[in-house]
C-alpha positions in Angstrom: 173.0 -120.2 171.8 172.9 -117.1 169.7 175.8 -115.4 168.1 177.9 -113.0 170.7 177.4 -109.9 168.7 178.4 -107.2 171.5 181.5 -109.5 172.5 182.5 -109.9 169.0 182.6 -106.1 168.2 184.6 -105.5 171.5 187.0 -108.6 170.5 187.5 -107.7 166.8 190.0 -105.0 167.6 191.5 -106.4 170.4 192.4 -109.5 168.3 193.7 -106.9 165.2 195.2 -105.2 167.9 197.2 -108.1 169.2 197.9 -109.3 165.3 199.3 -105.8 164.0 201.8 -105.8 167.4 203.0 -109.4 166.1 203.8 -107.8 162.3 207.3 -108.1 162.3 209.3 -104.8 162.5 210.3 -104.5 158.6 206.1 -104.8 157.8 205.4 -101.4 158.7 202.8 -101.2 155.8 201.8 -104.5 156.0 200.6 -103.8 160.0 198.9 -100.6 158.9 196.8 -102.2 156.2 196.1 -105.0 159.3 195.1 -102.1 161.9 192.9 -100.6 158.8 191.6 -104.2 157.8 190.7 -105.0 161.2 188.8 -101.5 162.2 186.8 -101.7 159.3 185.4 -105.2 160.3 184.6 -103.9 163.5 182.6 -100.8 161.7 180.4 -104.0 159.8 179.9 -105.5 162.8 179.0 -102.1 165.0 176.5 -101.8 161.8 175.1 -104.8 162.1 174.4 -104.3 165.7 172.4 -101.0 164.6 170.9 -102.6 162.7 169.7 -105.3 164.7 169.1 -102.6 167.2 164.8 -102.1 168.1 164.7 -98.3 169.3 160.7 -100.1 170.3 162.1 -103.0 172.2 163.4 -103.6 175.1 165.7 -101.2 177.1 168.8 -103.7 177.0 169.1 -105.8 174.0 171.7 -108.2 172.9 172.4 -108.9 176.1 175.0 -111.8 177.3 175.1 -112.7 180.3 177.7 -115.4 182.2 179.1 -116.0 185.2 182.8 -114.8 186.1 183.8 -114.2 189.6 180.8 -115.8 191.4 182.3 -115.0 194.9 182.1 -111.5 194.6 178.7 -111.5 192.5 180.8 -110.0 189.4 179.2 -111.3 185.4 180.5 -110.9 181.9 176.9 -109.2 181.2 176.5 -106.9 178.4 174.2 -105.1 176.6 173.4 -101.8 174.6 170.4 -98.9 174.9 170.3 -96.2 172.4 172.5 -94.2 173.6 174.8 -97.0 173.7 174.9 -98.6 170.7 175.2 -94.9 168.5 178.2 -94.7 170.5 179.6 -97.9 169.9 178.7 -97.0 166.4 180.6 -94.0 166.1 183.5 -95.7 167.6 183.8 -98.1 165.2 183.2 -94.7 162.5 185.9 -92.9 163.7 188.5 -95.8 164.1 189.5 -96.1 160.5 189.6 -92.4 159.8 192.0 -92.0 162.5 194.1 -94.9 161.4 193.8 -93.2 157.6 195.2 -89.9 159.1 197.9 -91.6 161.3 199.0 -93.5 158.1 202.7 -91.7 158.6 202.8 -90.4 162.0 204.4 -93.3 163.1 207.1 -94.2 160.8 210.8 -93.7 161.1 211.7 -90.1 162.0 214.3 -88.4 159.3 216.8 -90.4 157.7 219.7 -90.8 159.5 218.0 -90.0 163.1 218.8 -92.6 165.4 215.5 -92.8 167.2 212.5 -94.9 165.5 209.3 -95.5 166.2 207.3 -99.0 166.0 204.4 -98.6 163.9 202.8 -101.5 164.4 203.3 -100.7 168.1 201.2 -97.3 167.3 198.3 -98.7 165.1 197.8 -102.0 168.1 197.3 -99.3 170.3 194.6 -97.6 168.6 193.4 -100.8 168.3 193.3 -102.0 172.1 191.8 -98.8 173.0 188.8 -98.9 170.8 188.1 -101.9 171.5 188.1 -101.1 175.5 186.4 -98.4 174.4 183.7 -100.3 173.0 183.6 -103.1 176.0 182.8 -99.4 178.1 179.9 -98.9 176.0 178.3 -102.0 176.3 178.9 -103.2 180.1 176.0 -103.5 182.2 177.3 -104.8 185.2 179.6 -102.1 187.0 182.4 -103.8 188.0 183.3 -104.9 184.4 182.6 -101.4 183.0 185.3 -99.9 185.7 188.2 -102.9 184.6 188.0 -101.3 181.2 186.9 -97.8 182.0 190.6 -97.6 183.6 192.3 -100.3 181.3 192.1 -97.6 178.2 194.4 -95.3 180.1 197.6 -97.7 179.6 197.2 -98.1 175.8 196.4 -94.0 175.3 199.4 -92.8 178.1 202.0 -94.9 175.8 200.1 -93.0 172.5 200.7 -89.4 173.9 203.7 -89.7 175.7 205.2 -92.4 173.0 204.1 -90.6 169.8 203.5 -87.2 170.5 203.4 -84.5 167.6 206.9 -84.1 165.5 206.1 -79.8 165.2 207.6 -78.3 168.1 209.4 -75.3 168.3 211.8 -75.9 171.0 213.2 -78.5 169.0 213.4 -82.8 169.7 214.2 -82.9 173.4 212.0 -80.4 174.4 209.0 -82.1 172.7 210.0 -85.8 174.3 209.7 -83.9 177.8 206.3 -82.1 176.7 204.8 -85.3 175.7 206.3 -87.2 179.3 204.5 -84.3 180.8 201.4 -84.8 178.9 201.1 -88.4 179.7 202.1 -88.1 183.3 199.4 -85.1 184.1 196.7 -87.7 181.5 197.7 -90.7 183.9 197.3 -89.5 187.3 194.3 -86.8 186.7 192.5 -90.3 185.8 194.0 -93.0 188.0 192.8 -90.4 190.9 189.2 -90.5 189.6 189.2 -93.9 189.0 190.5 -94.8 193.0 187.4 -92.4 193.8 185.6 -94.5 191.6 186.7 -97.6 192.7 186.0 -96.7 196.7 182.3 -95.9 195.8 182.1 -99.6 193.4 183.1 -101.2 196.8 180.6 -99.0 198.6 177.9 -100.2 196.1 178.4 -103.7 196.5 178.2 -103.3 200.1 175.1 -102.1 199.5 173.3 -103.5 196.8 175.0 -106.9 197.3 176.1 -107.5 193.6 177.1 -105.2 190.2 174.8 -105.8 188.2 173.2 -102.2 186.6 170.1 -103.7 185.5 169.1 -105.6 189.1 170.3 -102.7 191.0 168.4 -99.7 189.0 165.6 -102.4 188.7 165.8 -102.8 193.0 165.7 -98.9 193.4 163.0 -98.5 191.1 160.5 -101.0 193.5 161.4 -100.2 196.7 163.6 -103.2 197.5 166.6 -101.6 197.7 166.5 -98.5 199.9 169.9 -96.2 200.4 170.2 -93.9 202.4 170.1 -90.7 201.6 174.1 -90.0 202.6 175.0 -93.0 201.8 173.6 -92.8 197.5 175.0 -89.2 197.7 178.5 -90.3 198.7 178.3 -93.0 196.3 177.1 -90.6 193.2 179.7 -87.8 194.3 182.3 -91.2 194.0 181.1 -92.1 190.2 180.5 -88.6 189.3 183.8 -87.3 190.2 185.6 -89.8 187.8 183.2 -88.9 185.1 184.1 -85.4 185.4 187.5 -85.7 184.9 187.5 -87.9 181.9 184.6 -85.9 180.4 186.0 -83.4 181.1 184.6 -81.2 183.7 185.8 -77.5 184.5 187.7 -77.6 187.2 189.0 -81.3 186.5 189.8 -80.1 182.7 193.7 -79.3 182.8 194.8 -82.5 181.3 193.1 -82.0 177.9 194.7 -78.7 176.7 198.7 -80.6 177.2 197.5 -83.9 176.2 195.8 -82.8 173.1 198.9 -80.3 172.3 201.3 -82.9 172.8 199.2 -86.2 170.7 199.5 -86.6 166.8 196.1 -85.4 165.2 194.4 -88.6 165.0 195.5 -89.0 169.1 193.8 -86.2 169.7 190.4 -87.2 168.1 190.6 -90.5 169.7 191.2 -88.8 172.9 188.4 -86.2 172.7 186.0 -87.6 170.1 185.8 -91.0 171.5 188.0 -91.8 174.9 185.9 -88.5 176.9 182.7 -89.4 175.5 182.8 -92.3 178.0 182.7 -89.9 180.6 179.7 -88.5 179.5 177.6 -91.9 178.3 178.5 -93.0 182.1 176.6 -90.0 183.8 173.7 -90.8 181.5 173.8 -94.8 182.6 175.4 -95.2 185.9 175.2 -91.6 187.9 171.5 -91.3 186.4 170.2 -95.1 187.1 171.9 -95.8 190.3 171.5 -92.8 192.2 168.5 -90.9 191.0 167.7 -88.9 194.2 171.6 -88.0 194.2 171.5 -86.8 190.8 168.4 -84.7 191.5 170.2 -83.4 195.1 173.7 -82.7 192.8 171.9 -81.2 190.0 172.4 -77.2 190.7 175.6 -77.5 191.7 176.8 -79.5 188.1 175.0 -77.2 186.3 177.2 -74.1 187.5 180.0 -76.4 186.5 178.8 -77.0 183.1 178.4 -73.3 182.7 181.6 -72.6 184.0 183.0 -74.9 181.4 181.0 -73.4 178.7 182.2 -69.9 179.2 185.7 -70.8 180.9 186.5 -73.1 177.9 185.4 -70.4 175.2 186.9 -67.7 176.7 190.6 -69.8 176.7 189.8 -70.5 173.0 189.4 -67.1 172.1 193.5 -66.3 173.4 195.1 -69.2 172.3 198.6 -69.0 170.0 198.6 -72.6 169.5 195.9 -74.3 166.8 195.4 -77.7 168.7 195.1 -76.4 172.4 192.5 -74.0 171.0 190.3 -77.4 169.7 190.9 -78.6 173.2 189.5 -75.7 174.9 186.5 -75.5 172.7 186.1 -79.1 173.5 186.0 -78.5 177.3 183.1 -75.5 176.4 181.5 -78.2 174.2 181.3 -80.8 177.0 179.8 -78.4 179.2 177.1 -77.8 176.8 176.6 -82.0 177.4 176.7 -81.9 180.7 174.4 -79.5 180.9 171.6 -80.9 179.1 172.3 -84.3 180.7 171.6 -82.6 183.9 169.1 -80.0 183.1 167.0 -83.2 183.3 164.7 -82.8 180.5 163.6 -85.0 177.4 164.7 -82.5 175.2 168.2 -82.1 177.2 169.0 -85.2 177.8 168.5 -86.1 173.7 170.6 -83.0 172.7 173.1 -84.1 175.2 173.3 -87.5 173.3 173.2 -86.5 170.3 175.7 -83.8 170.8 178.0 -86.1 171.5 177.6 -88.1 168.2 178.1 -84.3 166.5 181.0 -83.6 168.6 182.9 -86.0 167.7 182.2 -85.6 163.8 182.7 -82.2 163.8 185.7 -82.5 166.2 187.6 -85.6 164.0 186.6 -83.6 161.3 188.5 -80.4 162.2 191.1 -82.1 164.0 192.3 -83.9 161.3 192.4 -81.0 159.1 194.3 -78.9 161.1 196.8 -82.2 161.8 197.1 -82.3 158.0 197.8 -78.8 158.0 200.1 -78.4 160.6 202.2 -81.6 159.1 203.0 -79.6 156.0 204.1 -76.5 157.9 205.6 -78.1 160.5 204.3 -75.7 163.4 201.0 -75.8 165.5 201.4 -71.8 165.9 198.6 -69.7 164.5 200.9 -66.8 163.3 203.1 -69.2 161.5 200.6 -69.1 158.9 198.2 -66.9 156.5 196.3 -67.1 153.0 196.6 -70.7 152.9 193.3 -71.0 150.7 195.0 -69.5 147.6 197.8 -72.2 147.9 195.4 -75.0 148.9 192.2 -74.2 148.5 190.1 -77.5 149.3 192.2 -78.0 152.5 191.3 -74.5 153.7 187.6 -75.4 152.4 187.3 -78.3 154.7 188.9 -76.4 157.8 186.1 -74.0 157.0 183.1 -76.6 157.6 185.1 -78.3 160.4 185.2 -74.5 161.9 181.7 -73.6 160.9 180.3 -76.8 162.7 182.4 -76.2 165.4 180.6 -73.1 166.4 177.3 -74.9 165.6 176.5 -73.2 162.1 172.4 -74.2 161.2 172.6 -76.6 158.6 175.6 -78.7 160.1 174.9 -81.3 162.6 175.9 -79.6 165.8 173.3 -77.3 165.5 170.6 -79.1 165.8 172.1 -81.0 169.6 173.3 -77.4 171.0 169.7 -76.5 170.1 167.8 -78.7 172.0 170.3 -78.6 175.1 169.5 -74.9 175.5 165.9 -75.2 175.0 166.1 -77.7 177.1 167.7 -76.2 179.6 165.8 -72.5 179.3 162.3 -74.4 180.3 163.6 -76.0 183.5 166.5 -73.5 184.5 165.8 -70.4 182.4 169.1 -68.0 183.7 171.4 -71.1 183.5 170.1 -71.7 179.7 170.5 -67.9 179.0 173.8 -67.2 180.2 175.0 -70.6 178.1 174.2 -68.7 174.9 177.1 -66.7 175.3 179.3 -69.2 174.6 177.6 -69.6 171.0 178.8 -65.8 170.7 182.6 -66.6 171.7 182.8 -69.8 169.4 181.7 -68.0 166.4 184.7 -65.5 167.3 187.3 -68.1 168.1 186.7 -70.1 165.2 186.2 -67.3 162.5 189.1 -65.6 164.0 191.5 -68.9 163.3 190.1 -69.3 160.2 190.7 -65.7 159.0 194.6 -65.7 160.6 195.3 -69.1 159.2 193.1 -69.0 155.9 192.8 -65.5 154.5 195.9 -62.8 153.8 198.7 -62.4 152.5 200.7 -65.6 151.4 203.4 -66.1 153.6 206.6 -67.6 151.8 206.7 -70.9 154.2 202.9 -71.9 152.6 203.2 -70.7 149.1 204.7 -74.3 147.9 202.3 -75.3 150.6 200.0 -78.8 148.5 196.8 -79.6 148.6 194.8 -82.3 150.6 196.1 -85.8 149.0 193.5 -88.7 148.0 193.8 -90.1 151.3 193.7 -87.6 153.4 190.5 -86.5 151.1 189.1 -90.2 152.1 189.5 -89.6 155.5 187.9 -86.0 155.7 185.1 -86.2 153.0 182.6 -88.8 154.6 182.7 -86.3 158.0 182.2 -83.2 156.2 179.0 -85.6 154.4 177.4 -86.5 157.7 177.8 -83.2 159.3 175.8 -81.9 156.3 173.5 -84.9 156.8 172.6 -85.0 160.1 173.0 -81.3 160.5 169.9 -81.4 157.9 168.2 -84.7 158.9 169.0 -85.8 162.4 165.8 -88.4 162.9 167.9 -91.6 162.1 169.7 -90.8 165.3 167.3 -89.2 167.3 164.9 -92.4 166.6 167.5 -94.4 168.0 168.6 -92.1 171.5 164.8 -91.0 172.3 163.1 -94.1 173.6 166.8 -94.7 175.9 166.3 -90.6 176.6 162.6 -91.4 178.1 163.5 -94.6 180.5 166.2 -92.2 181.7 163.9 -89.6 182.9 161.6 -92.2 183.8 164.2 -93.6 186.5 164.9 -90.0 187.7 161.0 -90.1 188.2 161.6 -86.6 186.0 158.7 -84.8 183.7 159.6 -82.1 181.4 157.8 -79.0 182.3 155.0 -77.8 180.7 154.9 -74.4 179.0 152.9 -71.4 180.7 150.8 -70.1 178.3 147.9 -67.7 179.0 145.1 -68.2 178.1 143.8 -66.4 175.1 140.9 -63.6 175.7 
């Protein structure tokens, strides 16, 4: 029997995260070196399966497969396609960065306050949700993919509402009620999708007789499974509509803006740089695979959405006060930008789309962390609370400038290259739709250049003239991001090798062809 390579990525975390929680209370360092230990064995191991990885092969590979609750048809199966295992990847990438930044966020508040916060209780969490995270990623039967799709809720609704960020205005009480808030609104926005969700698992079973994604897609795809039209749409609208809100989706986007305000930094990037991106990845496996005629009937009507988000998402970036809810809404214009090229239904789409969200979430941690670093030493997420921090700290403010730059999709930086072939994507099947989406390359450059200049540039203002530099850590975690956005910004192929053959059997089961290009013919 063959090593379990996929299970043992998934359980590496969950066993560090189980170990940290059992470091006893006077450890604290001792359970962050643990959490930092473990994460990076995970990243070998999420390497190795890379590198075991055939883009040639087969569509699934690594697969495991066993029985587990044989009455209801439900297996232990996993497996990974290209656009699951560079997401598992940059999973286990991000992980240790955001343990790195979160090295202090949860230690004891100031001396003398009587409320404390368990670290090892923080860093297990991180833990338990990457490695749900990861399970997510690598499912291929659909019942096991929802048990952990809604699992990684619990551990990241105890992260925001249990350590939120320490810079509020309104002062310790205030904050404790913001982050409840937070949570709450984080909880119940997805516990509602995932019920949806849940009614329309049921409703497949009923219909397909078992969850397996492989022998169902496999069963559409030959003819031997036949839904009815109503029936695959209500089923589609069912997965799609929890999708959307962990994605997420304009109008099931509210949760992001409070729970990304309210999180620590490194919350935050594990929120949008890794939880949402299963929202995405799921479209792409199960809305795409199961319920291709759906996804085609759906299409018009989620690409308004995605639009919506795009501009509706840039447009709240451009008025926020607040450094962090302005990531978040640039996030929520970012998504759309995925969605859109996952629906736009072309080859070129559908790989920006993927590949966009391997950018995203570099260029996201990357910023993110910055700004967390930044708004630590100040002690205030507001935007007019600072000014000409680059002649105090000069490499801090350099890094904030590339996390910016990539942000708004600068050529040369990896983001680029994925909101590229989204909207080229887009233009040759749905030409207003890919025009209109421009604009929100027009209102990113303004909302990021316009933080950058009030935060950056100017005057010195006396709170951030004794204002220090980025530390050797947090220069550990941020220089390898700033690295591959340069990289991949420049050289993309090693990903887009991996994602393109997974990219073509997804168009394949839509029964999809990109268009071809009217040219006249020369005289």
């Amino acid at each position: 029997m063959s090593f379990p390579l996929l299970t043992a990525t998934a359980a590496l975390p969950a066993v560090g995260a189980i170990a940290t929680a059992a470091v006893p209370a006077a450890k604290r360092t001792a359970a962050k070196w643990l959490a930092l230990l473990f994460s990076l064995a995970t990243l070998v191991l999420a390497v190795t399966v890379l590198v075991r990885f055939d883009p040639d092969g087969d569509r699934y590979q690594l697969t495991e497969s066993h029985a587990w609750i044989a009455d209801f048809g439900v297996r232990y199966e996993l497996g990974v396609d290209g656009i699951g295992v560079a997401l598992v990847a940059l999973t286990a990438l991000l992980i240790p960065f955001i343990i790195l930044a979160g090295w202090h966020d949860a230690d004891p508040l100031e001396t003398g306050s009587s409320r404390w916060r368990p670290t090892q209780g923080f860093f297990a969490l991180i833990l338990a949700v990457e490695a749900m995270v990861i399970l997510s990623f690598e499912a291929t039967d659909v019942f096991l993919f929802y048990i952990f799709f809604e699992a990684m809720l619990i551990p990241m609704y105890f992260l925001i509402g249990g350590f939120g960020d320490r810079a509020h205005e309104h002062g310790e009480k205030a904050a404790a009620t913001q982050r409840s808030y937070a949570a709450v609104k984080f909880l119940l926005y997805n516990l509602a999708g995932g019920l949806i969700m849940l009614a329309a698992v049921i409703g497949l079973y009923v219909v397909a007789g078992n969850f397996s994604l492989q022998e169902i897609a496999e069963a559409r795809a030959n003819g031997t499974l036949d839904m009815a039209t109503n029936t695959e749409r209500w089923l589609f609208l069912g997965f799609f509509f929890a999708f959307a809100v962990k994605a997420p989706l304009w109008p099931l986007h509210t949760w992001l803006p409070n729970a990304m305000q309210e999180s620590t930094a490194p919350v935050a990037v594990l929120i949008t740089a890794v939880v949402d991106k299963v929202g995405t990845f799921a479209m792409l496996r199960f809305c795409l695979q199961l319920f291709p005629e759906a996804s085609k009937w759906a299409t018009p009507a989620i690409l308004v959405l995605a639009l919506i988000s795009i501009i509706y998402g840039a447009l709240l970036a451009v008025g926020q006060r607040d450094i962090k809810r302005l990531i978040a809404y640039a996030s929520i214009s970012h998504f759309g930008f995925i969605i859109m090229g996952i629906f736009a239904m072309t080859s070129q789409g559908q790989s920006g789309a993927t590949l966009y969200m391997i950018n995203h979430g570099i260029s996201t941690a990357a910023l993110m962390l910055v700004a967390g670093f930044l708004i630590s030493r100040r002690g205030s997420r507001l935007i007019a609370d600072y000014g000409g921090v680059q002649k105090v700290a000069p490499v801090l403010a350099g890094t904030f400038l590339i996390g910016s730059l990539a942000t708004l999709s600068l050529p040369g930086l990896a983001p680029f290259v994925s909101e590229f072939l989204v909207l080229v994507g887009t233009f040759t099947r749905y030409p207003v739709i890919g025009i209109i989406a421009t604009f929100g390359i027009v209102l990113a450059a303004l909302y990021t250049l316009v933080l950058y200049q009030r935060t950056m540039t100017g005057p010195v203002k006396p709170e951030v003239s004794a204002m220090p530099d980025l530390r050797i850590r947090e220069l550990v975690v941020v220089a390898p991001l700033v690295v591959l956005l340069i990289f991949l910004g420049v050289y993309p192929k090693p990903v887009t090798q991996i994602i393109d053959p997974a990219v073509k059997q997804t168009m394949s089961d839509v029964q999809k062809k990109d268009p071809q290009p009217e040219v006249e013919a020369a005289k």
